[in-house]
C-alpha positions as CSV (number, residue, x, y, z in Angstrom):
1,X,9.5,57.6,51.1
2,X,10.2,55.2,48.1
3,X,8.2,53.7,45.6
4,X,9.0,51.4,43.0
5,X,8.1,51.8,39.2
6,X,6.8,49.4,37.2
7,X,6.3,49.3,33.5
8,X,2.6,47.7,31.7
9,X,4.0,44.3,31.6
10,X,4.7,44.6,35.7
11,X,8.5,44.5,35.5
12,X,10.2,46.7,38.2
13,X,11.9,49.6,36.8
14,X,13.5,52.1,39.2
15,X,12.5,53.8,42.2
16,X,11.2,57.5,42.7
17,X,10.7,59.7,46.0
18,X,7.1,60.6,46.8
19,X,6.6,64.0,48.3
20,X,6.6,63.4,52.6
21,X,3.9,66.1,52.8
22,X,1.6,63.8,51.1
23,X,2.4,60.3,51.3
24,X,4.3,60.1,54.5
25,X,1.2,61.6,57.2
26,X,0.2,60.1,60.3
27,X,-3.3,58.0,59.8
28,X,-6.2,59.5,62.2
29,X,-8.9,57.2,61.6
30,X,-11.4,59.8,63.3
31,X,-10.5,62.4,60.8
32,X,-11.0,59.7,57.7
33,X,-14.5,58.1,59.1
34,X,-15.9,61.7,59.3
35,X,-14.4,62.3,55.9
36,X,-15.7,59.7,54.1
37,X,-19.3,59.5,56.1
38,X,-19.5,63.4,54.6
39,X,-19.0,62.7,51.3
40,X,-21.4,59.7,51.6
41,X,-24.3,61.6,53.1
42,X,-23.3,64.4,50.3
43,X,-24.3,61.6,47.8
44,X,-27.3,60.8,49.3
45,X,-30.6,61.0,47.1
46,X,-33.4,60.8,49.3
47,X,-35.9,59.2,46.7
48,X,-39.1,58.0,49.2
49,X,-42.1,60.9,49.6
50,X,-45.2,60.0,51.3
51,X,-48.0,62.9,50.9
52,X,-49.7,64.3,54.1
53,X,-53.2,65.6,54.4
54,X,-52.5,68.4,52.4
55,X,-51.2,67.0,49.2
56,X,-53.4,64.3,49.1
57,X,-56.5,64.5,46.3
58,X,-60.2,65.0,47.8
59,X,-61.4,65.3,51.1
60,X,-62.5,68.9,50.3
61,X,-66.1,68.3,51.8
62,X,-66.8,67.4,55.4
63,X,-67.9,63.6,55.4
64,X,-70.8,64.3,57.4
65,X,-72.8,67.2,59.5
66,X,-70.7,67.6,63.0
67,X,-73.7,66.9,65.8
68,X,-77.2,64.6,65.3
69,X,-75.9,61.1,63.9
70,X,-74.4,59.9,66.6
71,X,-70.8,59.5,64.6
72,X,-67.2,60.7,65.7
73,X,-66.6,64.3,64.6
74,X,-64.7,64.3,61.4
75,X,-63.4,67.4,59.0
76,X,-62.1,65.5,56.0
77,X,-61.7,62.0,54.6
78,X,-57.7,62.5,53.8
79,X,-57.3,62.6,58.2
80,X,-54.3,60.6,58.5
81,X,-56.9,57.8,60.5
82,X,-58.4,57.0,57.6
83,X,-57.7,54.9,54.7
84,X,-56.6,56.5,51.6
85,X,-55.5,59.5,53.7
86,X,-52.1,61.6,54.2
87,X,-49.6,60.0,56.1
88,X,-48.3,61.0,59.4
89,X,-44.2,61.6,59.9
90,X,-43.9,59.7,56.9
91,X,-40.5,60.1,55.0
92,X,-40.0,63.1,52.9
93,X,-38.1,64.1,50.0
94,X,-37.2,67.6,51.7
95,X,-34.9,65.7,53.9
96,X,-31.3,67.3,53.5
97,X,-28.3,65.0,54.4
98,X,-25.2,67.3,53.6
99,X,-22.5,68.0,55.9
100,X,-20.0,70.5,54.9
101,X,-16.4,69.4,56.1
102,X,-13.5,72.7,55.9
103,X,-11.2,71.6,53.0
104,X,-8.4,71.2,55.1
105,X,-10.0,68.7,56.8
106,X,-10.6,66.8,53.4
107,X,-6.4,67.7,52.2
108,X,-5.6,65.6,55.3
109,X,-7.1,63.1,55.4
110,X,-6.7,62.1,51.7
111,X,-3.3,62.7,52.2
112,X,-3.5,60.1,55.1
113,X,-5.1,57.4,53.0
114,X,-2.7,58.2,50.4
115,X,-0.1,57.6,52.9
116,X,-1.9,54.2,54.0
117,X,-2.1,52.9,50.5
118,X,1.8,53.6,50.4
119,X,2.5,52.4,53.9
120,X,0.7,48.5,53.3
121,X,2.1,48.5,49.3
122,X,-1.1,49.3,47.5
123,X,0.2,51.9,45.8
124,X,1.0,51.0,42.2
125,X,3.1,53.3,40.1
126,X,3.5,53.2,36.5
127,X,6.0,54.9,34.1
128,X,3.7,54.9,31.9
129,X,-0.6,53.9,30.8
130,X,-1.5,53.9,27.6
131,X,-3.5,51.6,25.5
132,X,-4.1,52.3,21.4
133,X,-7.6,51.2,21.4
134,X,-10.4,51.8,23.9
135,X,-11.2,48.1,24.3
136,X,-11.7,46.0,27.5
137,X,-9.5,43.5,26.9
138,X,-6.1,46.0,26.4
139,X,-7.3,47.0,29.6
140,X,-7.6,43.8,31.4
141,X,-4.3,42.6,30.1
142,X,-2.7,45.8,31.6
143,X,-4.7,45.0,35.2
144,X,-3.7,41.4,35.3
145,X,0.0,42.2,34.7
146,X,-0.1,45.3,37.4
147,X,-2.2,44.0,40.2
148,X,-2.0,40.3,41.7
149,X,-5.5,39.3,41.5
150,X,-9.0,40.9,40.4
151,X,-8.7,43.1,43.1
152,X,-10.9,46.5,43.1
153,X,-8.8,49.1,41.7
154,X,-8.5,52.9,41.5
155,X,-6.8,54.3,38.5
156,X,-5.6,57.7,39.0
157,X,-5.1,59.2,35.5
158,X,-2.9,62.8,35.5
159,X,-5.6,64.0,32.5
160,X,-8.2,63.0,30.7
161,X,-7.8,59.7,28.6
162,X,-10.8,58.7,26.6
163,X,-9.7,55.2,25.6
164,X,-8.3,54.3,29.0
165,X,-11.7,55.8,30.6
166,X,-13.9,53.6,27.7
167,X,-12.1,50.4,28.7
168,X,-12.5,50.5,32.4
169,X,-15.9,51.1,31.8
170,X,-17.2,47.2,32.0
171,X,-14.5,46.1,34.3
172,X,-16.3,45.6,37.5
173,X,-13.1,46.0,39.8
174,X,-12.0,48.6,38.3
175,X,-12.3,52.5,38.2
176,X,-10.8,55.9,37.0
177,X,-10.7,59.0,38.5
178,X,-8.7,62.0,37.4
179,X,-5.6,62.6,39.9
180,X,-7.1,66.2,40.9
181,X,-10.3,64.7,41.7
182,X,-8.9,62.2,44.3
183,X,-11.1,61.9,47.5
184,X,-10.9,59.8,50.3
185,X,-14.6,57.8,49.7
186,X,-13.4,56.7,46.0
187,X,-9.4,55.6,47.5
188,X,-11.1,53.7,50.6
189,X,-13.4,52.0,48.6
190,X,-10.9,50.2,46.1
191,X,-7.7,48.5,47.6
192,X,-5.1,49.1,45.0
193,X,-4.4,52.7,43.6
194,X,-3.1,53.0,40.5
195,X,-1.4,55.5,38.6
196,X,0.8,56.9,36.3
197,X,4.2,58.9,37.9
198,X,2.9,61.9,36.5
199,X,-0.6,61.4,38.3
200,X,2.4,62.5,41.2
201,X,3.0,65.6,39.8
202,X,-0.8,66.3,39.5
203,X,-1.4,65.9,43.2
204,X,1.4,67.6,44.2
205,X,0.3,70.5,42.2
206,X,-3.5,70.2,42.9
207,X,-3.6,69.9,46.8
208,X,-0.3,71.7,47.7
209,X,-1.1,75.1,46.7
210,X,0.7,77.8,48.3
């Protein structure tokens, strides 16, 4: 598989082979979807708590005797029938959403979206990214020369760049990601990947241990 370089102006330079273990591997959508729903439920903060009769203040005394007043039995004031008491199968911050997915399952299928991207030409390779200042606008110069429109974007970096990092930041289609921290959720959710060749080299190294 063949994949042209471009330079930060856009211009075509020459073209490079990618590595057929990783960018030329059959697509199983099954394999992706459970993928990417993992990682999703592996982000997922469960934030609402409602208390139940236990945690919630007062209702130490019994309301009222149990026989001679003609009322319904009650023990405590924080039943879940009465107002200003616990809450019955409420939701509950002890919830736990991971699944655990084998990491070959996760090589394969990030190597199939990274086969995808190449397949539908989404995958944009540079020669080289650099910018001398960590501002913005260096950065959305770079974007609007690289990618056709203000489409989302995933840039790949092969190691950590502060300035390139700092002038994503406030670009709302745009992201970075180290190349050895590539995952399937962060490639799906942007439509162009972007990186530098030797982001290649990075991956190859990363996810192709012997």
């Amino acid at each position: 598989m063949k994949v042209t370089i471009h330079n930060q102006q856009g211009e075509k330079l020459k073209e490079t082979l990618l590595p057929k273990r990783i960018f030329e591997v059959e697509a199983n959508n099954d394999l992706i979807h459970q993928v990417v729903v993992s990682q999703m439920a592996n982000k997922r903060k469960s934030i609402a708590h409602t208390k139940n009769r236990g945690e919630v203040r007062g209702g130490g005394k019994k309301p009222w005797r149990q026989k001679g007043l003609g009322k319904a039995r009650h023990g405590s004031i924080r039943s879940p029938i009465w107002i200003g008491g616990g809450v019955t199968f409420g939701p509950r911050k002890d919830r736990i959403f991971k699944k655990r997915i084998p990491k070959k399952m996760k090589r394969l299928a990030l190597f199939m979206v990274l086969s995808a991207k190449v397949k539908n030409n989404l995958l944009i390779v540079l020669d080289n990214l650099k910018i001398s200042e960590p501002k913005t606008q260096s950065m959305v110069k770079v974007l609007n020369k690289v990618i056709p429109k203000k489409e989302s974007s995933l840039i790949a970096l092969p190691e950590l760049n502060k300035n390139i990092i700092l002038a994503t930041k406030n670009i709302p289609y745009a992201k970075t990601i180290q190349a050895r921290d590539l995952n399937c959720l962060d490639i799906v959710s942007s439509k162009y990947l972007v990186m530098p060749k030797t982001s290649i080299e990075v991956i190859e190294k990363t996810f192709l241990k012997k």
